[in-house]
BALOBA-1460 file (C-alpha; in Angstrom, 3 decimals):
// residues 313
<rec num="1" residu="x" x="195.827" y="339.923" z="191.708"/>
<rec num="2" residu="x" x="196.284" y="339.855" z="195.369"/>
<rec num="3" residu="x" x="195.263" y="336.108" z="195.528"/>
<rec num="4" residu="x" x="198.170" y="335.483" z="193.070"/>
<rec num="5" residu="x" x="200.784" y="337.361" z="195.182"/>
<rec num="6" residu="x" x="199.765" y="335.504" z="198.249"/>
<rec num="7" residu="x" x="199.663" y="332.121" z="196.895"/>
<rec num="8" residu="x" x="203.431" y="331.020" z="196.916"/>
<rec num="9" residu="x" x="205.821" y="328.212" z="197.059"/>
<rec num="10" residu="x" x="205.123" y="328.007" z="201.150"/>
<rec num="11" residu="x" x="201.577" y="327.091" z="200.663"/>
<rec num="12" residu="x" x="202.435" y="323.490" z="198.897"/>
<rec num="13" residu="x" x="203.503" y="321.141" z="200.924"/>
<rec num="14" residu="x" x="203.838" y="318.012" z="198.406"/>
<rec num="15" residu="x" x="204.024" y="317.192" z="194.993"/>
<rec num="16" residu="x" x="201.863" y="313.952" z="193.007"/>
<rec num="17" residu="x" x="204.224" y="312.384" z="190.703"/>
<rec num="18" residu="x" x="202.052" y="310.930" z="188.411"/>
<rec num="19" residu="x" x="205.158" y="308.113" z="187.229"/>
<rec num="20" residu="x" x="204.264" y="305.718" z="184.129"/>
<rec num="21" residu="x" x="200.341" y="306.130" z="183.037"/>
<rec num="22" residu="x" x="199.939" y="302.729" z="182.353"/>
<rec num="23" residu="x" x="196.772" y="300.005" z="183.887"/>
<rec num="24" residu="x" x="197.688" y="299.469" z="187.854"/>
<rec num="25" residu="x" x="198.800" y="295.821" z="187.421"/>
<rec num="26" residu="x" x="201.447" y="296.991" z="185.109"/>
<rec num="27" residu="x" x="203.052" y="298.868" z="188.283"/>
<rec num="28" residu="x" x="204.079" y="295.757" z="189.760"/>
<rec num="29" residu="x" x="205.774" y="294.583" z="186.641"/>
<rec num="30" residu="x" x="207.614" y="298.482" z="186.515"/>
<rec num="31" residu="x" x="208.547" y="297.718" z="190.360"/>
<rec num="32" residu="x" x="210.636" y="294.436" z="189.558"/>
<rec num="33" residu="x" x="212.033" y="295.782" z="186.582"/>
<rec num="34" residu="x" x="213.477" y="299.084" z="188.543"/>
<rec num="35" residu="x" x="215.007" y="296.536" z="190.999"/>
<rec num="36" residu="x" x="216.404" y="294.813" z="188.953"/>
<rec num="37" residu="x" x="218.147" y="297.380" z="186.902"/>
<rec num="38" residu="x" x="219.082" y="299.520" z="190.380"/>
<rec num="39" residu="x" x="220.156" y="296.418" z="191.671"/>
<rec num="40" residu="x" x="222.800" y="296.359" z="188.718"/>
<rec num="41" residu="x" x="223.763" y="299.570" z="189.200"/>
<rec num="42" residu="x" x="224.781" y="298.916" z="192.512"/>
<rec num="43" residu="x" x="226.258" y="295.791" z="192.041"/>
<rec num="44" residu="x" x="228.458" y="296.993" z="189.392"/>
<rec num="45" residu="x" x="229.475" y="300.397" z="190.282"/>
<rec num="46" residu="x" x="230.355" y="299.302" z="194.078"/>
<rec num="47" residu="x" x="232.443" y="296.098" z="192.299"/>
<rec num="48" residu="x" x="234.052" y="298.743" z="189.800"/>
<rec num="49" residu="x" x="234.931" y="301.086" z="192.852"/>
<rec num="50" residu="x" x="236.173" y="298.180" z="195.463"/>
<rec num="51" residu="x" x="238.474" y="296.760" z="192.196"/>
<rec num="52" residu="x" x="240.224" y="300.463" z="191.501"/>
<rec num="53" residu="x" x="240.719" y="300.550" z="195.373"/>
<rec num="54" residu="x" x="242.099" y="297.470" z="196.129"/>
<rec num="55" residu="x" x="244.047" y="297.018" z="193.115"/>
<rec num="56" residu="x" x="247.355" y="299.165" z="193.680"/>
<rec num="57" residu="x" x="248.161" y="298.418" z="189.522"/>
<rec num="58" residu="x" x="244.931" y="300.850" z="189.003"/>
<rec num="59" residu="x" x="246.486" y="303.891" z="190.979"/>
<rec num="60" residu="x" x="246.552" y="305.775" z="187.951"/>
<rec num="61" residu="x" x="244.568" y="309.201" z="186.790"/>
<rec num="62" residu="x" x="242.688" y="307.038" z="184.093"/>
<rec num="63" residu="x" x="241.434" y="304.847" z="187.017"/>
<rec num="64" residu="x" x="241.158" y="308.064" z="189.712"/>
<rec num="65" residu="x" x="238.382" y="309.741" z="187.260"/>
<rec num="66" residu="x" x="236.696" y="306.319" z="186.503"/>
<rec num="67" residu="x" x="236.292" y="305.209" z="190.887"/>
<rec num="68" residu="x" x="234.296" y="308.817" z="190.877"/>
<rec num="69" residu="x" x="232.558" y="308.341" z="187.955"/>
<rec num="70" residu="x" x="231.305" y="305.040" z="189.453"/>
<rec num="71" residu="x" x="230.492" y="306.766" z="192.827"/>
<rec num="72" residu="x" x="228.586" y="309.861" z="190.539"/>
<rec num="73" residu="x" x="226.452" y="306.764" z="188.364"/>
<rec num="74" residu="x" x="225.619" y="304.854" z="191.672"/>
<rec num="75" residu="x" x="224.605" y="308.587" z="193.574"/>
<rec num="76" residu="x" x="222.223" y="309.875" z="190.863"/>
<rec num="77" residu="x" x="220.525" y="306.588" z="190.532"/>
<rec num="78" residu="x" x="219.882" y="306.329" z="194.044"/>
<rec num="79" residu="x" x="218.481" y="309.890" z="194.137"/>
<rec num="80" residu="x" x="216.007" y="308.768" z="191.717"/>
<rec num="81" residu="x" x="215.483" y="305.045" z="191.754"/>
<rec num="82" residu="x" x="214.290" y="303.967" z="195.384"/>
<rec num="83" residu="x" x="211.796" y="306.890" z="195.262"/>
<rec num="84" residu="x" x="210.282" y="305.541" z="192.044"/>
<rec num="85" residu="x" x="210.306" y="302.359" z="193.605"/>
<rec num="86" residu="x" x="208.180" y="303.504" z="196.554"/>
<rec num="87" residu="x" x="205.892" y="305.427" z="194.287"/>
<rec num="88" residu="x" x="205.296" y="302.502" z="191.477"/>
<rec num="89" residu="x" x="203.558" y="300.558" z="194.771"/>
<rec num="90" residu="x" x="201.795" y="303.221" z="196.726"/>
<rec num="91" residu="x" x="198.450" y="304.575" z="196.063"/>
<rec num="92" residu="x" x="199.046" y="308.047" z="196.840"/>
<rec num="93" residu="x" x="202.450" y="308.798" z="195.065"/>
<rec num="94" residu="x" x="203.727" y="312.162" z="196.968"/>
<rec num="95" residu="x" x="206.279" y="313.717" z="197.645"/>
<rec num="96" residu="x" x="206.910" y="316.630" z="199.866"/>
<rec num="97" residu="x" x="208.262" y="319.979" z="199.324"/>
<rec num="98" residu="x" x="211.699" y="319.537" z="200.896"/>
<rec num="99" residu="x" x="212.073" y="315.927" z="199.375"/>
<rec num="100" residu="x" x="211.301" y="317.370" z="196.124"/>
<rec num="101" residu="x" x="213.823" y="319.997" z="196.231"/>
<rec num="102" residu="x" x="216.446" y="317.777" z="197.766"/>
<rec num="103" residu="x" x="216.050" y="315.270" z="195.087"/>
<rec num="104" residu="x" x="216.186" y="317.869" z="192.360"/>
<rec num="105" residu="x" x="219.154" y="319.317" z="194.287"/>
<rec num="106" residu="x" x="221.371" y="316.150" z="194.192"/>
<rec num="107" residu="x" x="220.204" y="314.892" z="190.659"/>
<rec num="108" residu="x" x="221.334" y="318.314" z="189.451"/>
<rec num="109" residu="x" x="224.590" y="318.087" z="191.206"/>
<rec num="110" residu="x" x="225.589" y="314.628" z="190.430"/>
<rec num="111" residu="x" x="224.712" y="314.505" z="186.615"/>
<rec num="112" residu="x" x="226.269" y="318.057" z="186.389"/>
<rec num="113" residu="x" x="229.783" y="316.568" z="188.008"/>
<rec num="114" residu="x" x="229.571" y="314.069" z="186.044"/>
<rec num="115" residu="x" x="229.656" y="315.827" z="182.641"/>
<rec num="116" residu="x" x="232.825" y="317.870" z="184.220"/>
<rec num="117" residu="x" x="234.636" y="314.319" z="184.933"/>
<rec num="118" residu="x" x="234.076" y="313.143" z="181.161"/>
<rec num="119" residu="x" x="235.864" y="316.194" z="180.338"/>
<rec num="120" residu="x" x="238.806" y="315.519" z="182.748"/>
<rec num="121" residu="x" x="238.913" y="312.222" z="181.746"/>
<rec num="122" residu="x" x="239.622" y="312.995" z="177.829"/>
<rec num="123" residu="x" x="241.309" y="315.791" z="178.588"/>
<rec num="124" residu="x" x="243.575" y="312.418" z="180.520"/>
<rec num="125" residu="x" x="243.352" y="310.937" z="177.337"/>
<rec num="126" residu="x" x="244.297" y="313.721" z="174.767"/>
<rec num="127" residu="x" x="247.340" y="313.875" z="177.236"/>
<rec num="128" residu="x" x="248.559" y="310.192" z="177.519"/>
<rec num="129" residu="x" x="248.321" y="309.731" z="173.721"/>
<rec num="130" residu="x" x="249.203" y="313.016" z="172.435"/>
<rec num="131" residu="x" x="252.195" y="313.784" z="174.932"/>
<rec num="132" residu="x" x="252.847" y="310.434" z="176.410"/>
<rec num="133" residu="x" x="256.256" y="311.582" z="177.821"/>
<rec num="134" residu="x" x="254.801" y="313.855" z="180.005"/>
<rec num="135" residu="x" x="252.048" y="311.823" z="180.582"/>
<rec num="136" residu="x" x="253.248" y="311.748" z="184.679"/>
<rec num="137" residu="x" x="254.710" y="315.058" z="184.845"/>
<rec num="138" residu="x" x="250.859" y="316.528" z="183.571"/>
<rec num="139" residu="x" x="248.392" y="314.237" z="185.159"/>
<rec num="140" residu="x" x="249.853" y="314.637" z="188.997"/>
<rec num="141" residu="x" x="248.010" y="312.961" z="191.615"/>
<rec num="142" residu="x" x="247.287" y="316.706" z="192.765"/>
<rec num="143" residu="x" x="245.819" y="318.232" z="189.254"/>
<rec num="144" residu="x" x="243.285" y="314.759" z="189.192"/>
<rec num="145" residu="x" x="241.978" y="316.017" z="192.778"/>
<rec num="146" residu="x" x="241.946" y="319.362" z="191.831"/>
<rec num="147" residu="x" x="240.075" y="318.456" z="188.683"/>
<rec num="148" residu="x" x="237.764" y="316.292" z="190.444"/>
<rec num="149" residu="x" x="236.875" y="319.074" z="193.325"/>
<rec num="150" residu="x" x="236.309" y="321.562" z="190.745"/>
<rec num="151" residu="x" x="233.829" y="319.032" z="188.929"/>
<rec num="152" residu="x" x="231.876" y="318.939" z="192.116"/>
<rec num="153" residu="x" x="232.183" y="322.361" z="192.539"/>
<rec num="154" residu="x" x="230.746" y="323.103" z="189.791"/>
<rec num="155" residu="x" x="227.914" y="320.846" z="190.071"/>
<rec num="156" residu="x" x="227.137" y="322.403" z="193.099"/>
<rec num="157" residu="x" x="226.927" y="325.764" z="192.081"/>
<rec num="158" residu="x" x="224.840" y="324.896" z="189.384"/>
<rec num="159" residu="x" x="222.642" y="323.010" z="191.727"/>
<rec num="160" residu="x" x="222.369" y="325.682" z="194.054"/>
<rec num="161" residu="x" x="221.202" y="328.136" z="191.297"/>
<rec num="162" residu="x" x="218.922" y="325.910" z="189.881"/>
<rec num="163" residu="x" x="216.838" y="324.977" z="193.056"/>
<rec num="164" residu="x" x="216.821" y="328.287" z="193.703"/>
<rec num="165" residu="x" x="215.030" y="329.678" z="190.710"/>
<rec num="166" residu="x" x="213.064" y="326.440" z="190.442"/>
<rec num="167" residu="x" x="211.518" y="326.126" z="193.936"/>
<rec num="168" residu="x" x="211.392" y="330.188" z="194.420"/>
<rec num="169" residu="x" x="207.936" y="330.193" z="191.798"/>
<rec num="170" residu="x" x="204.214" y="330.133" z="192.579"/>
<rec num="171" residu="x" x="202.070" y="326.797" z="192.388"/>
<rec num="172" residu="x" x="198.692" y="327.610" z="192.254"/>
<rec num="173" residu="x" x="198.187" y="325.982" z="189.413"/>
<rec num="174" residu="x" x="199.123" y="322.607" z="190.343"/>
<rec num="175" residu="x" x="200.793" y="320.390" z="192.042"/>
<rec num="176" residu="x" x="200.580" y="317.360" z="189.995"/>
<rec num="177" residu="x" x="203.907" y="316.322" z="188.170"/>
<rec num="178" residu="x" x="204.054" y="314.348" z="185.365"/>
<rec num="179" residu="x" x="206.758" y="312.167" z="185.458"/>
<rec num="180" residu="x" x="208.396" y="309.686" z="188.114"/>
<rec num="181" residu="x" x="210.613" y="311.979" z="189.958"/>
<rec num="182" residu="x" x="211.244" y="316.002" z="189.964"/>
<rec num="183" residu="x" x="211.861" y="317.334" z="186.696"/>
<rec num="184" residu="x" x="212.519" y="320.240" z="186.172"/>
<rec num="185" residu="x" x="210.504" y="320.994" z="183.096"/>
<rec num="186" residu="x" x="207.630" y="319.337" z="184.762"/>
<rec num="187" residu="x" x="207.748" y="321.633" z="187.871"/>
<rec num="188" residu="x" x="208.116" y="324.510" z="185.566"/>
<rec num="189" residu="x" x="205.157" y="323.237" z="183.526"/>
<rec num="190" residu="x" x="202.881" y="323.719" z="186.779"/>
<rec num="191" residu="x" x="203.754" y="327.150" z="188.034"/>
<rec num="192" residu="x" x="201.813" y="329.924" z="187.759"/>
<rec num="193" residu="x" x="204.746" y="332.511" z="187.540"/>
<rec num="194" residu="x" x="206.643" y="334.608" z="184.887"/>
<rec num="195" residu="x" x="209.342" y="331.586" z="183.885"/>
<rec num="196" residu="x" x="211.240" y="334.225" z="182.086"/>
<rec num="197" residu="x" x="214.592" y="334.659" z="185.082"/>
<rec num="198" residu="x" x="214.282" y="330.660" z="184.892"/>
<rec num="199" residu="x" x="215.212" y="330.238" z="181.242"/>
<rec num="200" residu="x" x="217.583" y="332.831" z="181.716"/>
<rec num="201" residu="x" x="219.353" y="331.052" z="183.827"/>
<rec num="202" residu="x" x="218.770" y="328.030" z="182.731"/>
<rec num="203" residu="x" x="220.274" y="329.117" z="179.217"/>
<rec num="204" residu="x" x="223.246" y="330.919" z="181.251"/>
<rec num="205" residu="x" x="224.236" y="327.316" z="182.805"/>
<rec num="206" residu="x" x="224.454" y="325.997" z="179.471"/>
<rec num="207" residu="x" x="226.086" y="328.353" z="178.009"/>
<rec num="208" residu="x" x="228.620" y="329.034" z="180.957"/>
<rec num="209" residu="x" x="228.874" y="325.159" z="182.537"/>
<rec num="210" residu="x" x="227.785" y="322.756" z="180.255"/>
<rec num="211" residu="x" x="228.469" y="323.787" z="176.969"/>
<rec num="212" residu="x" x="232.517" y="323.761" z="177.836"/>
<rec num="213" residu="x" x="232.537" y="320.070" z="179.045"/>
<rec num="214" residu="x" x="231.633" y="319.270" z="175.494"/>
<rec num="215" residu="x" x="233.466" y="321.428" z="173.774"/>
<rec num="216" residu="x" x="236.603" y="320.057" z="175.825"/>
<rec num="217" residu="x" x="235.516" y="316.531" z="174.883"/>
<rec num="218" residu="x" x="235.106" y="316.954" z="170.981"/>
<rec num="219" residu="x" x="238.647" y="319.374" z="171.433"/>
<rec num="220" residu="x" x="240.465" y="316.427" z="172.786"/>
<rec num="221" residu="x" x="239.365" y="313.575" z="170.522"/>
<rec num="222" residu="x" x="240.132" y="316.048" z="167.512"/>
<rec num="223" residu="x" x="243.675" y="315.970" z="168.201"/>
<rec num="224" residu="x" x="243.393" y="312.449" z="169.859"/>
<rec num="225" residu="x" x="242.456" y="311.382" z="166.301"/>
<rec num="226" residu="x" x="244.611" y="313.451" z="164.398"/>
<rec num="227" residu="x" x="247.458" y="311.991" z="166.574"/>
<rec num="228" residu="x" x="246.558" y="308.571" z="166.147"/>
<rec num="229" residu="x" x="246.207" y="309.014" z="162.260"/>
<rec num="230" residu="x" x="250.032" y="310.059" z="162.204"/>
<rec num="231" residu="x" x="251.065" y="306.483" z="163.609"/>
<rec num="232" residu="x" x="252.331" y="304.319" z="160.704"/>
<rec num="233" residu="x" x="251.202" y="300.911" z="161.491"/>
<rec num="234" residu="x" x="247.617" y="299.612" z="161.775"/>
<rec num="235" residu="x" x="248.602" y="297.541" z="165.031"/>
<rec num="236" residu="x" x="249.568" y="301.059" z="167.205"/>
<rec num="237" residu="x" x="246.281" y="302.914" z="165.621"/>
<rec num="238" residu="x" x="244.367" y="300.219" z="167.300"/>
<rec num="239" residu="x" x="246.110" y="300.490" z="170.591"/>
<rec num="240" residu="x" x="245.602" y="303.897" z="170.976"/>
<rec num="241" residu="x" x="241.894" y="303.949" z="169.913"/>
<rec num="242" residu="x" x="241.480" y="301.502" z="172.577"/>
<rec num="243" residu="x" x="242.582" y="303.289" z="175.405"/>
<rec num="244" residu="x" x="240.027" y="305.997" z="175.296"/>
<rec num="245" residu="x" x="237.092" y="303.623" z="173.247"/>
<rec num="246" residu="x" x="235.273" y="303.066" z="176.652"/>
<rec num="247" residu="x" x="235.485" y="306.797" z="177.615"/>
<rec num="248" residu="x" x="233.606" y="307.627" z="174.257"/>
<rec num="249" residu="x" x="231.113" y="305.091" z="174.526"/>
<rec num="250" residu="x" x="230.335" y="306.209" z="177.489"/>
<rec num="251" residu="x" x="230.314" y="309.840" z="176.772"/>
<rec num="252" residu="x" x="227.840" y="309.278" z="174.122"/>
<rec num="253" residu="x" x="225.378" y="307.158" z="175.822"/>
<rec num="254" residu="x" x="225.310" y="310.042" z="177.980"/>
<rec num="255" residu="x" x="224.956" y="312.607" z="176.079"/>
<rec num="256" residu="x" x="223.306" y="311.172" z="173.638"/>
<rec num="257" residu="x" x="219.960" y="310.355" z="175.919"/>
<rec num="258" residu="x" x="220.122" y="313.438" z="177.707"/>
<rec num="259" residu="x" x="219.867" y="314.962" z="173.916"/>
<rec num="260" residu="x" x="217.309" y="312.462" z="173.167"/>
<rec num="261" residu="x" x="215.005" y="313.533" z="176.317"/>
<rec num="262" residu="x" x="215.298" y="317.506" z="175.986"/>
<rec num="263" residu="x" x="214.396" y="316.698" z="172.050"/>
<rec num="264" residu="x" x="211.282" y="314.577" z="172.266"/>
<rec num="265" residu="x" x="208.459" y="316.892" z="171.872"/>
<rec num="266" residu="x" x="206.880" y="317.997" z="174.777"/>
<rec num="267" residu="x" x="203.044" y="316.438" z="173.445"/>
<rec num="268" residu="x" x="205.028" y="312.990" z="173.852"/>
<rec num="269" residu="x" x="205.891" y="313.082" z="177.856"/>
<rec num="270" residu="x" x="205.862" y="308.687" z="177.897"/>
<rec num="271" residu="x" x="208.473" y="308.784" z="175.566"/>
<rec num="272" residu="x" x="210.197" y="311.459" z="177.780"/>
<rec num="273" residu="x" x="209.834" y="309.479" z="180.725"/>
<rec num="274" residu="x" x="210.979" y="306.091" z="178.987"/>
<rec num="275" residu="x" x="214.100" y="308.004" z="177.583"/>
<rec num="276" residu="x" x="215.209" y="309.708" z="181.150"/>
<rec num="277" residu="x" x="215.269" y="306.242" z="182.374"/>
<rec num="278" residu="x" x="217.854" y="305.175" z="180.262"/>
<rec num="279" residu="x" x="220.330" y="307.797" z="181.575"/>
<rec num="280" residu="x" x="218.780" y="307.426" z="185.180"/>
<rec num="281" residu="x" x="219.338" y="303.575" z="185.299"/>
<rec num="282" residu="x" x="220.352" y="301.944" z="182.234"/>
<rec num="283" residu="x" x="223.884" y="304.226" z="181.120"/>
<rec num="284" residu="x" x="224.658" y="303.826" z="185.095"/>
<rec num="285" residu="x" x="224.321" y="299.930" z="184.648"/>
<rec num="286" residu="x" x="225.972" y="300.248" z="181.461"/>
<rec num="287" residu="x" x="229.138" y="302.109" z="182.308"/>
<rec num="288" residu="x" x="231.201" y="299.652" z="184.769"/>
<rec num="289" residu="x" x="230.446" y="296.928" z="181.902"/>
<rec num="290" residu="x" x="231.590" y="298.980" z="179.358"/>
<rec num="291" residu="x" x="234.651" y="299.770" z="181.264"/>
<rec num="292" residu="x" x="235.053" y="296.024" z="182.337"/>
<rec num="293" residu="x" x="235.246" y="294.503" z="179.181"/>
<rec num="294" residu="x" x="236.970" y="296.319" z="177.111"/>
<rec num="295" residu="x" x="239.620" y="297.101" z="179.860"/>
<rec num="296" residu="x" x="242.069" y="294.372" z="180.304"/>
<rec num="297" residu="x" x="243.443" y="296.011" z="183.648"/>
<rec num="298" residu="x" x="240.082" y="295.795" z="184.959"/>
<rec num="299" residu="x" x="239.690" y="292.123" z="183.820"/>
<rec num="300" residu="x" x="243.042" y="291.405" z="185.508"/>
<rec num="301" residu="x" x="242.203" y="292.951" z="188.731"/>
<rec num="302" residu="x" x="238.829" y="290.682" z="188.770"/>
<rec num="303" residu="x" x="240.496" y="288.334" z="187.867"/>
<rec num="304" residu="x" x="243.513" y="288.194" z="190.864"/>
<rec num="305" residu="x" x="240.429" y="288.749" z="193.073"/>
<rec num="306" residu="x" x="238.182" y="286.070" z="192.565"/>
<rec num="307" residu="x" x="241.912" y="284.087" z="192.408"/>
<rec num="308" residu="x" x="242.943" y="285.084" z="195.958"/>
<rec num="309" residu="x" x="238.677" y="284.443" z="197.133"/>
<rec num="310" residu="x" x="239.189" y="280.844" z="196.120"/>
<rec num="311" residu="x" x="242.377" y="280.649" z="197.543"/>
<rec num="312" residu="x" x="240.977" y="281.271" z="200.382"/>
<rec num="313" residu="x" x="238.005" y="279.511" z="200.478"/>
């Protein structure tokens, strides 16, 4: 017993992330494909977020929460991605203590921000299509920053807790964790403590932080439907289902593969690893296109850009 008490969090220094078990030649191949999908995300969240800045038509709440949800995409990707990256072509695949924690850390706090800022931004909806009048009068420059500081509040808090409880455990077990960055069902998996405060909380965070983001999502598009089913003709139904089709498509990408990976069974870890990339890389990729082209304000920006560029040129 007295081995187990002394053997704590301080005595590991790193952390094997075991990534992708596949052959080693395949790594190279998992390498270029990471690129090139992190190289999307970048190039498309930094194009979304230079259009809504430089485009004074886009100064609108709508366009406020979608410039931060392109900065939260392109954050939580690079927590994750270069690190992968690094790991897919290196033979000894570590990471430290510290860099495991911090990753965890900002991974937490972006993707938890995130699910506030869907919730602001169809709460932005339910607002502009149920109340248009007072569309300006509630969605002030001042309640979008507010909403947006509390979304990272919140994330942070939730970060904070989680670390804590995550990184406070014993691993004498192991420190071998399988999957391509810090999990926090994988670290759990190799502790050697009593993991019963950690599901408490864990269940708390849900219950107290996550779980109302969704419920103000499927609140707002119940009376965002029920208001659009009250307009007589066919032609103003479709205009108003368009101006909140690329929030919803994006919401349930989202949530959909975060279901998907906290579903898969736990004997199946590839096909957890496989799904958490989609919501790592692929939804951030995703998101600015989804956005793009089915936002004729965003094609109109573009498209005065690239205008005045060959102007120039």
């Amino acid at each position: 017993m007295g081995d187990r008490e002394a053997c704590n969090h301080s005595d590991v220094t790193d952390f094997i992330l075991v990534g992708f078990r596949v052959r080693p030649e395949l790594h190279i191949l998992l390498f270029l494909l990471f690129l090139l999908v992190y190289g999307m995300v970048l190039l498309g969240n930094i194009s979304m977020i230079g259009i809504i800045v430089t485009d004074s038509q886009l100064n609108t709440p709508m366009y406020f929460f979608l410039g931060n949800l392109s900065f939260i995409d392109l954050s939580y990707s690079t927590v994750i991605a270069p690190k992968a990256m690094v790991n897919f072509m290196s033979e000894k695949k570590t990471v430290s203590f510290v860099g495991c924690a911090a990753q965890f850390f900002f991974f937490a706090l972006f993707i938890v921000t995130e699910g506030f800022v869907l919730a602001a931004m169809a709460y932005d909806r339910f607002i502009a299509i149920c109340n248009p009048l007072l569309y300006n009068v509630h969605m002030s420059r001042r309640l979008c920053t507010q909403l947006v500081a509390g979304s990272y509040f919140c994330g942070w808090v939730s970060s904070i807790l989680q670390v804590t409880i995550t990184f406070s455990v014993s691993f004498c077990a192991s420190r071998v964790i399988d999957h391509f960055y810090c999990d926090s069902y994988q670290i759990e998996k190799i502790s050697s403590s009593n993991l019963f405060v950690n599901k408490m909380v864990s269940l708390s965070l849900a219950a107290f932080i996550i779980l109302p983001t969704i419920v103000v999502i499927v609140v707002s598009y119940m009376y965002i439907v029920t208001t659009v089913l009250k307009i007589p003709s066919s032609e103003g139904r479709k205009k108003a289902f368009s101006t909140c089709s690329s929030h919803l498509g994006v919401v349930s990408l989202l949530y959909g593969t975060v279901s998907f990976v906290y579903l898969t069974p736990p004997s199946n870890p590839e096909l957890r690893k496989v799904a958490s990339v989609v919501y790592i890389l692929v939804t951030p990729m995703l998101n600015p296109l989804i956005y793009s082209l089915r936002n004729k304000d965003v094609k109109q920006a573009l498209r005065k850009i690239l205008w005045k560029k060959k102007a120039l040129s």
